[in-house]
LUMPATOR-674058 format. One line per 8 residues: number of its first residue (from 1); their letters; for each residue x negated, y, z of C-alpha. Coordinates in steps of 0.02 Angstrom, whole numbers. Layout:
BEGIN
NUM	A	X:Y:Z | ... $
END
This chain:
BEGIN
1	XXXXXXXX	1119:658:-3336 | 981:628:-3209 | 893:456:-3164 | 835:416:-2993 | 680:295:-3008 | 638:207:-2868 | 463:129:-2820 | 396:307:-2932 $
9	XXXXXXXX	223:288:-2888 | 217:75:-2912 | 134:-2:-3039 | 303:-3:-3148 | 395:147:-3086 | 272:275:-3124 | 276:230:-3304 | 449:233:-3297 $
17	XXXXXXXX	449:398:-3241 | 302:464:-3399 | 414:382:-3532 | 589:454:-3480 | 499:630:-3452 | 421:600:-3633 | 584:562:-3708 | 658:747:-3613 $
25	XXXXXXXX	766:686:-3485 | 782:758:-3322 | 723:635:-3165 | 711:599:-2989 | 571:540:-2913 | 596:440:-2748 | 439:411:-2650 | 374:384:-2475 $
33	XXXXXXXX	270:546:-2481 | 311:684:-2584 | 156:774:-2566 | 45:636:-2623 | 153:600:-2787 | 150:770:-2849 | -23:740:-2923 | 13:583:-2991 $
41	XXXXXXXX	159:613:-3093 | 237:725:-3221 | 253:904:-3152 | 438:899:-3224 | 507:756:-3127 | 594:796:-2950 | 530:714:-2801 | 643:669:-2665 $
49	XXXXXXXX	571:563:-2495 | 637:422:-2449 | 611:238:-2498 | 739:129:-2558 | 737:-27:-2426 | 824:128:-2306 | 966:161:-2436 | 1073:236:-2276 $
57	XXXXXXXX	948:384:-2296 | 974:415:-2486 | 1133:505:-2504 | 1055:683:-2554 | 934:574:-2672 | 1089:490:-2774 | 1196:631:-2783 | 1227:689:-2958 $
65	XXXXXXXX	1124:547:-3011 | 1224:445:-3156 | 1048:311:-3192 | 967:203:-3076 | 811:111:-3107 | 752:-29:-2978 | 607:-125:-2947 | 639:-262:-2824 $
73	XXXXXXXX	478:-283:-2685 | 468:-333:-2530 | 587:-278:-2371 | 736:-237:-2530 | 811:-408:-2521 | 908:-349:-2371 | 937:-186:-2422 | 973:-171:-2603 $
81	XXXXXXXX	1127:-238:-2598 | 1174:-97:-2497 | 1079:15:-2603 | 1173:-22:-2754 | 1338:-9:-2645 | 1294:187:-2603 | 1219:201:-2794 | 1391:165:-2878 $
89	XXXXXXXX	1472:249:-2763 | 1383:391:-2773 | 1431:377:-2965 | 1282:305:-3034 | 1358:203:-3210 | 1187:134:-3268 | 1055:26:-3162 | 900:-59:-3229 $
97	XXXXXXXX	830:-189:-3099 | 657:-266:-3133 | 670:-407:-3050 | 568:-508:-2906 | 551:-658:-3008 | 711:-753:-2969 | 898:-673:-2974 | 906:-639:-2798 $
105	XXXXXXXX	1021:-528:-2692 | 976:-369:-2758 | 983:-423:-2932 | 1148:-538:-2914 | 1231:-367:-2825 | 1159:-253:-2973 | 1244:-377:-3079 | 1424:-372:-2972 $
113	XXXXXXXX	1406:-191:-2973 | 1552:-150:-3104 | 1437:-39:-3203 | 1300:-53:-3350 | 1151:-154:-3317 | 1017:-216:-3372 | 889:-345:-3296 | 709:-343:-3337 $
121	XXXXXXXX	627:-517:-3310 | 450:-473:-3347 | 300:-627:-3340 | 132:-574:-3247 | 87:-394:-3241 | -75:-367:-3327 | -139:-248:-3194 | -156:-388:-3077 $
129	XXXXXXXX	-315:-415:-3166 | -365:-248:-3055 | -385:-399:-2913 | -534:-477:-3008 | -621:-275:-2991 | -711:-292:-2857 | -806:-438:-2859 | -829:-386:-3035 $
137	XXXXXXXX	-921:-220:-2995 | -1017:-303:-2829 | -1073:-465:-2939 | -1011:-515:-3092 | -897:-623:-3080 | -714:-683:-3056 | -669:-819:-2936 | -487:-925:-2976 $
145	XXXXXXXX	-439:-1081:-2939 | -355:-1105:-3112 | -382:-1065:-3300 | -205:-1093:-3358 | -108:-950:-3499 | -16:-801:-3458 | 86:-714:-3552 | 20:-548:-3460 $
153	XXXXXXXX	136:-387:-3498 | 77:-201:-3506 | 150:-96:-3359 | 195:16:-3490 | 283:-92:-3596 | 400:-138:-3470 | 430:48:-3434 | 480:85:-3611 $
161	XXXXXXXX	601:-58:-3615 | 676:4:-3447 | 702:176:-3528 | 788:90:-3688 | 898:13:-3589 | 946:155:-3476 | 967:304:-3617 | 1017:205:-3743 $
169	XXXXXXXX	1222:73:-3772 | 1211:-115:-3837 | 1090:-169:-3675 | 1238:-190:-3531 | 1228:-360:-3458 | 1072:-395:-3528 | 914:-507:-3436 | 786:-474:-3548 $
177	XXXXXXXX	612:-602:-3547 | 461:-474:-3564 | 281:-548:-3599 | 138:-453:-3699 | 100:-509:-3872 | -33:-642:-3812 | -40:-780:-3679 | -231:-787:-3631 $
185	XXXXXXXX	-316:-897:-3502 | -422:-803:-3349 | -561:-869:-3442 | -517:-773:-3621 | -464:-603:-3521 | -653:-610:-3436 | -723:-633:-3601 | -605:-453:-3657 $
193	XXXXXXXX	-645:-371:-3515 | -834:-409:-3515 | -854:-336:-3724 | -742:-169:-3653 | -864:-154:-3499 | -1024:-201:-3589 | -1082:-322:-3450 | -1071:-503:-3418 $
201	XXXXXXXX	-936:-592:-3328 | -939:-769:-3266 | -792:-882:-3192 | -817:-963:-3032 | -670:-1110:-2993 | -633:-1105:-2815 | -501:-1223:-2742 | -322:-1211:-2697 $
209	XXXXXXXX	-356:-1188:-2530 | -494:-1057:-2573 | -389:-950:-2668 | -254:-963:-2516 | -388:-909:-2371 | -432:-762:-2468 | -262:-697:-2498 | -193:-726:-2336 $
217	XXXXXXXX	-365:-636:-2269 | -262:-476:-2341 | -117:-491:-2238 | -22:-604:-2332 | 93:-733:-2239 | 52:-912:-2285 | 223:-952:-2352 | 195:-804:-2477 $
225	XXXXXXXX	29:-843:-2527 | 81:-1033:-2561 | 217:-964:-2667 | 102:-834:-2760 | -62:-963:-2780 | 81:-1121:-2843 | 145:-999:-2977 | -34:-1006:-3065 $
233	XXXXXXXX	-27:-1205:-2994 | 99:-1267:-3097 | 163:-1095:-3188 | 311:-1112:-3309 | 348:-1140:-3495 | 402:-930:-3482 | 240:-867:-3407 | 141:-915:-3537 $
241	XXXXXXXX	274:-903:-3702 | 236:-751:-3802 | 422:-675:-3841 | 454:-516:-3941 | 595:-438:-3822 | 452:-255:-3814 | 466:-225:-3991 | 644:-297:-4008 $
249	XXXXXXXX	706:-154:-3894 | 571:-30:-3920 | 548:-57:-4107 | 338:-70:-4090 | 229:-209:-4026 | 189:-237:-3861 | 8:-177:-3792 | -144:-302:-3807 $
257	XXXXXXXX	-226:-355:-3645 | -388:-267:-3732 | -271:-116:-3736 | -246:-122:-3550 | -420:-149:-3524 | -513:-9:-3624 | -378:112:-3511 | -448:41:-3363 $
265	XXXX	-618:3:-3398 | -691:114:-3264 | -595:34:-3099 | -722:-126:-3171 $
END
């Protein structure tokens, strides 16, 4: 029984990918550039091009393919309900969708879909501390406009609950909360990261409007960056709730943000 993971090189899918190959199951890698994954993920896993916002091109990817894991970005909003169309009806019986952050079309269609599902509704990543790396490395310091609690989540964590859910009955029709095992303030995960590097780290506040001029100087459309900068504005009572849905469904305790941080230690 093969799973197609979509988004296999993402911050999500690629663990995704490392825990169903560590638990022996055969899988399908779909990714942009086929070349580039090889070296990036398990030499088992099958790597098929082709992204999932053009689901019209996927029909060699989803045959024989009974599991279908999701990760909702940008451009799929469109698209995924079509995706998931083509996915069942290619005979796909189990989806995992991590979701955007809202139950949008994708996840509302995953949810219609007449098969086994299971939503994963995980708070912030913790690798979008990999943001602060930079200015880190150049200075020394971390500029945010806020100092509010996150319950930050390992990549991995997520990954092993998305592999629960698709190998394993009792998770169909399931939206499961994921947070790590700690909600820390930018202010607490400087003073983490700055014992695992060894070096001093100092917070900057910058305002509102600050933290939206440097986001949109990426590329980001206004409307997006408002949405993404209001989040750590006036975030909710879930972002920053510890839960224990990772070792609920996994059976072991989530990762510690120092965790995550000793792995990465070097990209600081």
């Amino acid at each position: 029984m093969t799973t197609l993971v979509t988004g296999a090189t993402g911050n999500t899918g690629r663990h995704v990918v490392a825990e169903l190959v560590r638990r022996g199951e055969p899988v399908r890698a779909l990714t942009r550039n086929p070349a580039a994954a090889a070296g990036r993920l398990p030499a088992e896993v099958e790597l098929v091009a082709g992204t999932h916002t053009v689901p019209e091109g996927l029909d060699a990817a989803l045959d024989g393919v009974s599991r279908l894991h999701i990760t909702v970005t940008a451009g799929l909003a469109e698209a995924g309900p079509e995706l998931v169309r083509r996915a069942v009806g290619a005979g796909v019986r189990r989806i995992t969708v991590v979701w955007g952050g809202w139950v949008g079309p994708v996840e509302q269609a995953v949810a219609d879909s007449g098969v086994e599902w299971t939503r994963l509704e995980p708070q912030e990543f913790m690798c979008n501390t990999l943001s602060w790396a930079e200015s880190i490395r150049a200075e020394g310091v971390v500029r945010e406009p806020y100092d509010f609690p996150s319950a930050l989540v390992h990549e991995a964590d997520i990954a092993a609950v998305a592999a629960v859910a698709l190998l394993d009955d009792g998770h169909a029709g399931r939206a499961y909360n994921i947070t790590g095992p700690e909600s820390l303030t930018p202010r607490e995960r400087i003073a983490i990261l700055s014992r695992t590097i060894g070096r001093d780290i100092d917070f900057v506040p910058i305002t509102h409007e600050q933290a939206l001029d440097r986001l949109m100087a990426t590329g980001v459309p206004r409307a997006d960056a408002e949405y993404v900068i209001g989040w750590y504005a006036a975030s909710s009572d879930d972002s920053k709730t510890v839960v224990d849905t990772v070792e609920q469904v996994t059976g072991r305790p989530a990762r510690t943000f120092a965790q995550w941080a000793a792995e990465h230690a070097e990209r600081f």
